[in-house]
Structure formats: C-alpha cells, structure tokens
N, C-alpha and C positions, 0 to 999 in steps of 0.2 A: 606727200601722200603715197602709202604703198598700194601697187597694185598687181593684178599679176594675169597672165594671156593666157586663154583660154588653146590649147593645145591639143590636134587630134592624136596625137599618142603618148601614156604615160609611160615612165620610166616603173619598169617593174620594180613594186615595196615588197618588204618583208615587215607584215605587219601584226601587232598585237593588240588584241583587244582586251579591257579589264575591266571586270563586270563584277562587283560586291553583292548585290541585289542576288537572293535565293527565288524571287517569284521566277513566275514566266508571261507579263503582260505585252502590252507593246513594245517596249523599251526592248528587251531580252530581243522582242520576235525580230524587230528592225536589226539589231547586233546580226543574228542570225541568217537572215534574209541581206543584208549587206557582206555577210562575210564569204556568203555562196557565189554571189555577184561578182565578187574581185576575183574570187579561187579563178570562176569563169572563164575572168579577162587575164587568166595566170601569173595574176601575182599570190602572194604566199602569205595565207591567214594561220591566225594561233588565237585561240582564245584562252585566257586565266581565268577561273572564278571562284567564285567561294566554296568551299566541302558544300557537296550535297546541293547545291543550286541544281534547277531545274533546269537551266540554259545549256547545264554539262552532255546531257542526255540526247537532247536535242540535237546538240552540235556533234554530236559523235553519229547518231543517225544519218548525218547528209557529212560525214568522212570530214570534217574539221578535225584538226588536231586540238586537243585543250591539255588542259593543267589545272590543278585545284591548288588553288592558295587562301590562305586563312589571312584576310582583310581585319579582323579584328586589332585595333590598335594595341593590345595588349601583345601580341604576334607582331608585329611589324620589324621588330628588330630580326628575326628567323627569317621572317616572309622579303625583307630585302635583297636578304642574299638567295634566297630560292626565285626570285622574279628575274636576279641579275643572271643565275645561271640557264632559262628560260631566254631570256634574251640573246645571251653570246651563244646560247647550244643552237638558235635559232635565225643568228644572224640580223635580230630584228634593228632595222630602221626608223618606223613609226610606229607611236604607243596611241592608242585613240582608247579614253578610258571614258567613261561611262555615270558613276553614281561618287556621290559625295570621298568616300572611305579608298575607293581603288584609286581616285584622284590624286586624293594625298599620297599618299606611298608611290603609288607610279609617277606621279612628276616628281618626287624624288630622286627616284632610283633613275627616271633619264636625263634630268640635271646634273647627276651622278658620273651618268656613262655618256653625257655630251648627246644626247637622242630627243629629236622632236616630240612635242605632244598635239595629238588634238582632241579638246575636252569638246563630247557630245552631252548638251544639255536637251533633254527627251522634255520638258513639262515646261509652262508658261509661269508656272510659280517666280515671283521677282528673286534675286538673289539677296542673300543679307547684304546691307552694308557696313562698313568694316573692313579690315586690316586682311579677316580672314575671306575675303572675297578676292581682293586684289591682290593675293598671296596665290588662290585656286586656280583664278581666270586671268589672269596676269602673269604674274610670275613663271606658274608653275606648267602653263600652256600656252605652246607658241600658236594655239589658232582657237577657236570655238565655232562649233556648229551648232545652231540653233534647230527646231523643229516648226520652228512659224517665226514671224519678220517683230511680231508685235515686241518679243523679248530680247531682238537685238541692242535698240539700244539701252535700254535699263542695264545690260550687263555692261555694256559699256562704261557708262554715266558709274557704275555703282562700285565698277572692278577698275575703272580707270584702263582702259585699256580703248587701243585702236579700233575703231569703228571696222575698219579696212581688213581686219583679223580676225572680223564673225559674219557669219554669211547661215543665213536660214537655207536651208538642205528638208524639207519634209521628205517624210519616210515615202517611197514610189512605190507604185502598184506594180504589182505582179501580172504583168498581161499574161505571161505563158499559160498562169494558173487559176483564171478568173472566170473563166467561159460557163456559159450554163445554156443547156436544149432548153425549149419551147417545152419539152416533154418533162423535164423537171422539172418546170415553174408548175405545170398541169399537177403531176403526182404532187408535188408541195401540198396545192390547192386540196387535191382531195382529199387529202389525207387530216386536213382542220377542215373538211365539206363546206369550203366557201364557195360562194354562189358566185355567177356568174356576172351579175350585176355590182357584187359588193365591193364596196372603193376602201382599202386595206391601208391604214397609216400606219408607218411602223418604224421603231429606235432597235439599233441593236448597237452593245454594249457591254462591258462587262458592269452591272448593276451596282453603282455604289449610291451612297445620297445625293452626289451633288451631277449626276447625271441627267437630274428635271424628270426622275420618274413619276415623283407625285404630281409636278405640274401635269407630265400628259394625261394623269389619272383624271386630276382636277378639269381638264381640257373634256376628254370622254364624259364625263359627266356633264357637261354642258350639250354634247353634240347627243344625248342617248335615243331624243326622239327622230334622229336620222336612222332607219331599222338599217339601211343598208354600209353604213360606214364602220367598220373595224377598226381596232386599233391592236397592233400587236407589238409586243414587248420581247425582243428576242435576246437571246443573254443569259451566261448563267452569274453568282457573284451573291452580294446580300439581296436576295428579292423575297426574301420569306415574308418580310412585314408588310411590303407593296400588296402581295399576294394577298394577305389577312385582310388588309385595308378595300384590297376591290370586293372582296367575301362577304365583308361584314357590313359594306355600300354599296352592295350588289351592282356595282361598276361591270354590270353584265357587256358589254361592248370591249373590253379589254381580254385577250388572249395573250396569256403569258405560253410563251413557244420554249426557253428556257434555251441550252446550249444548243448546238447543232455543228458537229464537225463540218459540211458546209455549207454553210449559212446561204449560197448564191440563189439557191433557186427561191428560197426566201425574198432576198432583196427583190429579184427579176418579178416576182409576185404582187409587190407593192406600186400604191398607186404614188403613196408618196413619204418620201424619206426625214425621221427626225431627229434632232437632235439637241436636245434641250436643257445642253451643261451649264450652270453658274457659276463654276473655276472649273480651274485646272486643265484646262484643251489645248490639245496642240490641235496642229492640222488631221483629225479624225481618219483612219483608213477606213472604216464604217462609213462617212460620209460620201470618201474618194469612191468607196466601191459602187456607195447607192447613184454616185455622178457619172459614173461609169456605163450603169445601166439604165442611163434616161431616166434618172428618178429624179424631179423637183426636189428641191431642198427647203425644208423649214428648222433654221437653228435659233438659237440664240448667238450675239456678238462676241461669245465669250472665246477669249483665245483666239488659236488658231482657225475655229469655224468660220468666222466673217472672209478668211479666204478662201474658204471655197463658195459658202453660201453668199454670194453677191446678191445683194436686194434687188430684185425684180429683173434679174440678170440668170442667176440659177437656181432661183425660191426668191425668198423673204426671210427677214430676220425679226424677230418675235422679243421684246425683250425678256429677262429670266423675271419667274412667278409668275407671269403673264396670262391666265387660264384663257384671257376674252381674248386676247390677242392673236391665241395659238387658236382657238375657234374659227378666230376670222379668217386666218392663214389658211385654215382647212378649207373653209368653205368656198372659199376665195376661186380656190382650186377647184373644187368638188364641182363647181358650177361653171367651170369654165377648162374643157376639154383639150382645145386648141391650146391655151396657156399652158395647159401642164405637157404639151408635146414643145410647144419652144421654149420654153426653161428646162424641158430632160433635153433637148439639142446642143443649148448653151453648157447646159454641165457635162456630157460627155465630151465635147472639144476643152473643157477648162482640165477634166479628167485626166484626159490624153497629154497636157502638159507635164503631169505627174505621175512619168511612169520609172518605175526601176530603172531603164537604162540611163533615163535623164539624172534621174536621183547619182548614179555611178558616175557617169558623164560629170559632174559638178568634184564630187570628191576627191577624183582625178585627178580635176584642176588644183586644186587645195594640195595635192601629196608633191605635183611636180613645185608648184611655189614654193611650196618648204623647203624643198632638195634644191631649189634654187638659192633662197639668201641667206 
C-alpha cells in the first residue's frame, strides 16, 4: 500500500502549470489562486496556455510568468518541442496539468524528459472507460487531484489506477480576501431597498441550466404569498431565458442581481444560501463562501455539495427538481431563528476546514511524495 507523511516543510518545486481551456471559470480561477499561494511559500510557478486564453491575463496581472502554447492536436508536434524548451529554460520539476488536450501532450513531453505529473481533475463528471482513461490517469500521471471525494474512486475503478495516488484537494478559500463590513451588507441592502424584516434566499453562480435555477424559480412561486421572503439570483452567464420566464410568470419575489465584482456583502446579506445543481458540482466556492458567512445551507446531493451541505448539520439537502421540498427547506428555516444561527455556526467551522492554506498545506504533501519515490 503506497503512502506518504505528511511533512512541515516542502522541498522547493519548480513548477508548470498547463491549461488548454480559453474560458476563465473556476478551474482557471483555482490554477491562479494556487499558483499565487506557492509563489508565496517560494517556490517557482509558470503557467502554459492556449493563445488568447483568459487565464494568460490574469496571470500576468498578479506577476506569474506564462507562455502561450497551441494545444490544438494538429500543433502538437511544434507545441512539443516549444513546451520541452519552457521546461529546461525553466528548470521545471513538476508538470500539474489541467483539461483534457494539455494532458495529452504534457504527460508526453514529461514521460519524454523523465518529469512527474499531477493531473488536476476540477468536475465530478465520471471519466470515460476505456484504454484512453487508463493511458490519461494512469499512465500518463504519476498522481491525480480530485476537487470532491465522490470522484475519487470511479477514476480509480475506471483508469485502473492506485486508490493511494488520488486524493480530493477542494479548491480553499481565500481568508485574506473574503471579509465584508456590517456597512456593506447595509449599502447592499439599500441599494435593491430590502426591508428590514425581509428573509433573502439567494444562489450565486455562474447561470447555466443545470444550476436548479428554474427549480428555485419553481420553489419562489410556491413561497409568493410570504410578502416578506426574497429570493435572489446573483450571477451573470445564460440567465436571459430565467429572466423571461420570471416576467412572463410574474415570479415577482425573484431579483435577478446579475454579476457583482464582489459578491460578499451580497452573501453577508442573506438569510439563507442555495444551491440547486443536478450535475456537475464539485465542492462549490459560492457554497464555501455562503459557509463562511453563517449562512445555512440548502443544496442538492449532487457532487461535491453534500460536503459541505451536511443534512441538518450545515442546512439540508433537498433533492434535484424538488420545488416542495426546497419550500420546506425554506420555511423550515424561516420559522425557526435559532436553527438558522446553529447551522450558520456549524458551517463556518466546517468552512474554516477549507482554507487556502490548508488546500496548499495538502499539495505540498503530494510534491514532497513524488520527489520522494
């Protein structure tokens, strides 16, 4: 059985990160947010990514060094030897890559040059089974990091690979940068003129379909003869059609809040925090953040949510489509004061298990293992 000891100082890496993906969602943010963390604790980050990714910008704003490489498998044969000289100009150690495409080609090139990998899998999505899984997570990565426990072993099970060589890491909060005055949650408030009585449930999210927007729509529409209960929608993304849909069912009790550079005094505002994904969830930093701020939790079991949301522990878990259920969950609350102060108690200590440094603390471990066998 491999295992490996937890150690309070790591051996400084020189490391690469390789990132295909052009968006900028979570995945990118955590690359980013982890790559600041290590600069930190001085060791030596590089980021690769694709021309024109959003990630590149970012990372040059908070003094990361990067490199643009054309992941395209058509390119791969050019993009090999542009990653190997990225490497030796960089003296890199460990390669920790990211999306399907930077995989292939980066455990290449450090099969290549005799260089560790560790594949970070960001989504709860199962992997394929197949030849080409236990080639990706197998083969081609001496470790995997998970972002929630539920998909450790299916990659396991599916890639043929060591239980003992994937370990769930969720992404950690950012305590330095999380805080919000009493005076900001105030200005928040007056600025949508909620009343002082009004009990505010609210998802924030980037808005796709399977985020359970129309459930909480469907949910609001149950609750509409409670005058005092709100419901807000914060996020920007596809919410054009939500939007039509509350208009045209005059779902008057929903407030679509839309983006918000910072969302906190938002959060610190609400009575109670949701989340109502049916796929695709890792462990939510929207949920982390609302657990952070004494906010009861009402998800769904989907993914990574059920750990944070522990049933009558830090909320309740609601199943997906659910409208009656997510009623109950509300009102559950809405009537009972005292329960929504010791469930925001229990999620802020569950919170504080999941901060950056812990999340750093963990990978650490992982970099000195590898430099070890």
């Amino acid at each position: 059985m491999i295992r490996y000891k937890k150690t309070k100082k790591c051996k400084l890496m020189n490391i690469l990160h390789l990132e295909a993906s052009k968006g900028f969602g979570g995945q990118e943010r955590r690359i980013v947010s982890e790559s600041i963390g290590m600069i930190k604790r001085n060791h030596k980050v590089v980021i690769a990514a694709s021309f024109n990714a959003k990630i590149i910008n970012e990372a040059k704003k908070n003094n990361i060094l990067t490199y643009e490489v054309n992941f395209n498998k058509k390119s791969w044969f050019i993009s090999f030897f542009r990653l190997i000289k990225i490497i030796k100009k960089n003296n890199i150690n460990i390669i920790n890559t990211h999306s399907s495409l930077d995989s292939w080609l980066g455990g290449i090139v450090a099969k290549f040059l005799k260089i560790q990998v560790i594949r970070t899998r960001h989504v709860t999505i199962s992997i394929k089974k197949g030849i080409n899984s236990k080639i990706l997570y197998g083969f081609l990565a001496d470790y995997v990091i998970t972002t929630s426990k539920e998909i450790v072993s299916i990659i396991a099970k599916q890639a043929n690979k060591n239980i003992n060589l994937i370990k769930s890491i969720p992404t950690g909060l950012d305590l330095e940068n999380i805080n919000c005055t009493k005076d900001e949650e105030k200005s928040f408030k007056k600025k949508y003129n909620f009343e002082k009585n009004d009990f505010l449930i609210g998802t924030l999210c980037i808005i796709r379909n399977w985020k359970g927007i129309d459930d909480l729509l469907n949910a609001a529409k149950l609750l509409k003869n409670y005058e005092n209960i709100k419901v807000l929608v914060i996020g920007d993304g596809y919410k054009d059609k939500f939007i039509e849909r509350k208009e045209k069912e005059k779902i008057n009790n929903v407030i679509f809040i839309g983006h918000l550079e910072n969302p906190y005094p938002a959060i610190r505002a609400l009575d109670v925090f949701t989340l109502l994904s049916t796929a695709n969830e890792g462990i939510s930093q929207a949920s982390l953040q609302a657990a952070y701020f004494k906010k009861p939790l009402i998800t769904t079991p989907t993914g990574g949510l059920k750990e944070i949301c522990l049933e009558n522990v830090t909320g309740f878990q609601v199943p997906i489509f659910s409208k009656e259920k997510i009623k109950e969950a509300i009102l559950k609350l809405y009537n009972n004061r005292e329960l929504i102060n010791v469930l925001g108690t229990n999620a802020k200590e569950l919170a504080l298990k999941h901060s950056k440094e812990n999340m750093l603390d963990k990978i650490e471990e992982i970099y000195n293992f590898l430099k070890n066998i």
